[in-house]
Gaussian input, Z-matrix of N, CA and C with variables (Angstrom, degrees):
# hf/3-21g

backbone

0 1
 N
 C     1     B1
 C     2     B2     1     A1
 N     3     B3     2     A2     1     D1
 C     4     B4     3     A3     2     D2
 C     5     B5     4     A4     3     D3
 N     6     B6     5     A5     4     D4
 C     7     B7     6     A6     5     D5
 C     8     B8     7     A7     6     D6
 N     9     B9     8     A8     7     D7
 C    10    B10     9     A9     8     D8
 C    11    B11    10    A10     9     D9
 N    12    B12    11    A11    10    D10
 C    13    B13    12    A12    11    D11
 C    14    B14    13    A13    12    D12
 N    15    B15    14    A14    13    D13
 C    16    B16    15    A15    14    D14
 C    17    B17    16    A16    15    D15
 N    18    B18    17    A17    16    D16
 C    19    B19    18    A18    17    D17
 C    20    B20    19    A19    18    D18
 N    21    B21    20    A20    19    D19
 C    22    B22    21    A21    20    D20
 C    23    B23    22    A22    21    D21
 N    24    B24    23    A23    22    D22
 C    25    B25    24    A24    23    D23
 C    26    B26    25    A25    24    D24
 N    27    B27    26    A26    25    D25
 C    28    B28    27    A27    26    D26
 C    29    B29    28    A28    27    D27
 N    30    B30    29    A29    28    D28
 C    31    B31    30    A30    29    D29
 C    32    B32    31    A31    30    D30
 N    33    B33    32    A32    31    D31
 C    34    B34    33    A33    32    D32
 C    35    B35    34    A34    33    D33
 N    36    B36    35    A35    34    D34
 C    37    B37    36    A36    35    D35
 C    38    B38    37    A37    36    D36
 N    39    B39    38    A38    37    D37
 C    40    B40    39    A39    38    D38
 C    41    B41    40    A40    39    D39
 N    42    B42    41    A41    40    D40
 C    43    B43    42    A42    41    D41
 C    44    B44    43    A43    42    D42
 N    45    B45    44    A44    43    D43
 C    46    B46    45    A45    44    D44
 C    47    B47    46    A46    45    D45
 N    48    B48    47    A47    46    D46
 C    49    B49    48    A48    47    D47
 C    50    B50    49    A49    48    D48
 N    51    B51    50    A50    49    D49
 C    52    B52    51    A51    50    D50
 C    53    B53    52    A52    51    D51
 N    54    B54    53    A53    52    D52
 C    55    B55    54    A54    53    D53
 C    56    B56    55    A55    54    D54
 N    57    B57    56    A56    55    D55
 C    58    B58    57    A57    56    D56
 C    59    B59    58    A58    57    D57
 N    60    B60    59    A59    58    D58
 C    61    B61    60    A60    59    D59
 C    62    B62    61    A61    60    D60
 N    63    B63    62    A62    61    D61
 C    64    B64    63    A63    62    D62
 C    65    B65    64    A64    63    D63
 N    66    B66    65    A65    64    D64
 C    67    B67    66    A66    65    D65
 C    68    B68    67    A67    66    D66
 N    69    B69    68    A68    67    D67
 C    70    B70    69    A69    68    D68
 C    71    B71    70    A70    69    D69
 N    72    B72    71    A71    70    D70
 C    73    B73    72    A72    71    D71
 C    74    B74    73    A73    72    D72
 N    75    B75    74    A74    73    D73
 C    76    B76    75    A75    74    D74
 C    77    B77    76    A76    75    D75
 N    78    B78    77    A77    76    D76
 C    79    B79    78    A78    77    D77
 C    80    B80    79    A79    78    D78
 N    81    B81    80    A80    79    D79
 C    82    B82    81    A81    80    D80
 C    83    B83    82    A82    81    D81
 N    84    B84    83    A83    82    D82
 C    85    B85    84    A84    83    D83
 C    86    B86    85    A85    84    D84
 N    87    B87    86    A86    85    D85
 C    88    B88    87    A87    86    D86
 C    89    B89    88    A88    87    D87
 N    90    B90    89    A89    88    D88
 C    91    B91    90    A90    89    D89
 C    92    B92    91    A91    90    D90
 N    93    B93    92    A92    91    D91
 C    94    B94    93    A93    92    D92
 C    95    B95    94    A94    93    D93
 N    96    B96    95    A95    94    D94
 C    97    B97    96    A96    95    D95
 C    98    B98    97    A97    96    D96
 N    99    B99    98    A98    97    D97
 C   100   B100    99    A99    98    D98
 C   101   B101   100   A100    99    D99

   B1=1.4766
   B2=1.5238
   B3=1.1819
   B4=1.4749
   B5=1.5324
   B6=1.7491
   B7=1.6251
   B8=1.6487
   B9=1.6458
   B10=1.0678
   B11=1.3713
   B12=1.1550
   B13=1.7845
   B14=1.2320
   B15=1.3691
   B16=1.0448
   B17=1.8770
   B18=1.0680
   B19=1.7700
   B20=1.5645
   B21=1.4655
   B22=1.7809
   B23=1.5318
   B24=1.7144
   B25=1.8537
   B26=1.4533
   B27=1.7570
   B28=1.2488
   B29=1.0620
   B30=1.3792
   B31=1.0911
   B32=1.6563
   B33=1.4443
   B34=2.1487
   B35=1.7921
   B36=1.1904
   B37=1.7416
   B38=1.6285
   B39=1.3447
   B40=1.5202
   B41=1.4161
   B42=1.3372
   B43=1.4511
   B44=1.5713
   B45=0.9486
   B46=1.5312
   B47=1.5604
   B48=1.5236
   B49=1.5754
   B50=1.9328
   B51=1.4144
   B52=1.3748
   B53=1.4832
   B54=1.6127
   B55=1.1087
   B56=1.9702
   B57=1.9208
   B58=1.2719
   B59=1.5412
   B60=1.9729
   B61=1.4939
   B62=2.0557
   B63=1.4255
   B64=1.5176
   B65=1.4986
   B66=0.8187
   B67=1.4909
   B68=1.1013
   B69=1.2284
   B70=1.7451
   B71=1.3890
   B72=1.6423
   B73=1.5565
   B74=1.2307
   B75=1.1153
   B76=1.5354
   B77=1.5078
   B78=1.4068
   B79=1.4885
   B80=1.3583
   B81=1.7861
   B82=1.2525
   B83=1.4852
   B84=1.6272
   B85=1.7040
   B86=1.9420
   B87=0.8719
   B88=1.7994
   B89=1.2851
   B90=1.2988
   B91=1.2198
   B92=1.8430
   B93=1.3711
   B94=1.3224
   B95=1.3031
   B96=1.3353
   B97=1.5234
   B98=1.9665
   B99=1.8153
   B100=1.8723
   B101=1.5790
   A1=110.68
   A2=117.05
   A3=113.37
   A4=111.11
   A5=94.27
   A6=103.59
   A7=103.11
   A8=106.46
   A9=117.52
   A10=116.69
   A11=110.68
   A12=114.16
   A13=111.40
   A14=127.86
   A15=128.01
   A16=106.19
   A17=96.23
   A18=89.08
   A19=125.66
   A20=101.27
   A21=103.80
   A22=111.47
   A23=92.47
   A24=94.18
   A25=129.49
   A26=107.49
   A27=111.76
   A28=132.73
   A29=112.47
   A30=123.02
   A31=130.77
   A32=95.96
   A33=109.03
   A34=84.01
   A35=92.95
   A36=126.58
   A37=75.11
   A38=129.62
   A39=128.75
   A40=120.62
   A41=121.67
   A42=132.63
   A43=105.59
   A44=138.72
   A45=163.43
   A46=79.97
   A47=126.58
   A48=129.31
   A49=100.70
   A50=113.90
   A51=130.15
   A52=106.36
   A53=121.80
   A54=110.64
   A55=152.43
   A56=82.43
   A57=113.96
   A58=112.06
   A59=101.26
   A60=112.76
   A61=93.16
   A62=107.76
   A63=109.16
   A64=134.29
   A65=120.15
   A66=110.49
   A67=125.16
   A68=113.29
   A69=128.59
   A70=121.81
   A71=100.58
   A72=110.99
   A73=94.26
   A74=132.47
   A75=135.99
   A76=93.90
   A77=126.19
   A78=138.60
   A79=90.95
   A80=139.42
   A81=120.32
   A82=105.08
   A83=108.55
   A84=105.36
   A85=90.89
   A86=105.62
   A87=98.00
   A88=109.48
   A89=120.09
   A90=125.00
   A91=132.47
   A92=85.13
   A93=108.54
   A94=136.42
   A95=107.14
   A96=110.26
   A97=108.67
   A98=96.46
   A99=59.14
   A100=100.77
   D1=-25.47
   D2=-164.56
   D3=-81.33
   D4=-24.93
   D5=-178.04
   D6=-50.02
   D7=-62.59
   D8=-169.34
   D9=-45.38
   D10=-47.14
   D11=-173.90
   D12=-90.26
   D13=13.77
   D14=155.80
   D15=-93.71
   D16=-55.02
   D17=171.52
   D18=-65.95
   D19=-17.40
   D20=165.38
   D21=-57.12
   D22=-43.07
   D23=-178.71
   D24=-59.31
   D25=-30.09
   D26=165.62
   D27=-64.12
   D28=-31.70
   D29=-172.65
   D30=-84.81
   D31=-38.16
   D32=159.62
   D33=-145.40
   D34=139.26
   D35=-174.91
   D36=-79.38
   D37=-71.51
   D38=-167.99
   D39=-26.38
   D40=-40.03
   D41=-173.32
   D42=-60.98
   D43=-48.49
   D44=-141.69
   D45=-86.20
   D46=-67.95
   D47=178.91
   D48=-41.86
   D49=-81.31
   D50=-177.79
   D51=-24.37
   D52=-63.56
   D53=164.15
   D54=-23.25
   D55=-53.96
   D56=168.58
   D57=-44.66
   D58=-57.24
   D59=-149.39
   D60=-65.15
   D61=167.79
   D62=154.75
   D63=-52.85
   D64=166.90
   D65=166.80
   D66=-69.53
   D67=-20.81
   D68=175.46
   D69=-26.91
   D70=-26.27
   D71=-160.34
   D72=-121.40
   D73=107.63
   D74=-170.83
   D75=-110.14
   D76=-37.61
   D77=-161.89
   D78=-76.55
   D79=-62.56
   D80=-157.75
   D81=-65.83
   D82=-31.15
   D83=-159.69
   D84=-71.21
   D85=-20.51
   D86=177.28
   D87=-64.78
   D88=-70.60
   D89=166.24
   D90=-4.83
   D91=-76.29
   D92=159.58
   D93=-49.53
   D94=-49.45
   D95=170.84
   D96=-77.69
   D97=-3.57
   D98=169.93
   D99=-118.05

């Protein structure tokens, strides 16, 4: 797992935030990831 979220980070700095947030927000982390 760590690989991955370490290469998520390279890849959008944003993801690393999304992670952080709760799940509550399913809509921004969508957003974001596209």
């Amino acid at each position: 797992m760590n690989d991955v979220v370490a290469e998520a980070k390279l890849r959008a700095p944003g993801h690393e935030i999304v992670l952080k947030l709760p799940k509550r927000l399913p809509r921004l982390g969508i957003d974001v990831r596209r």
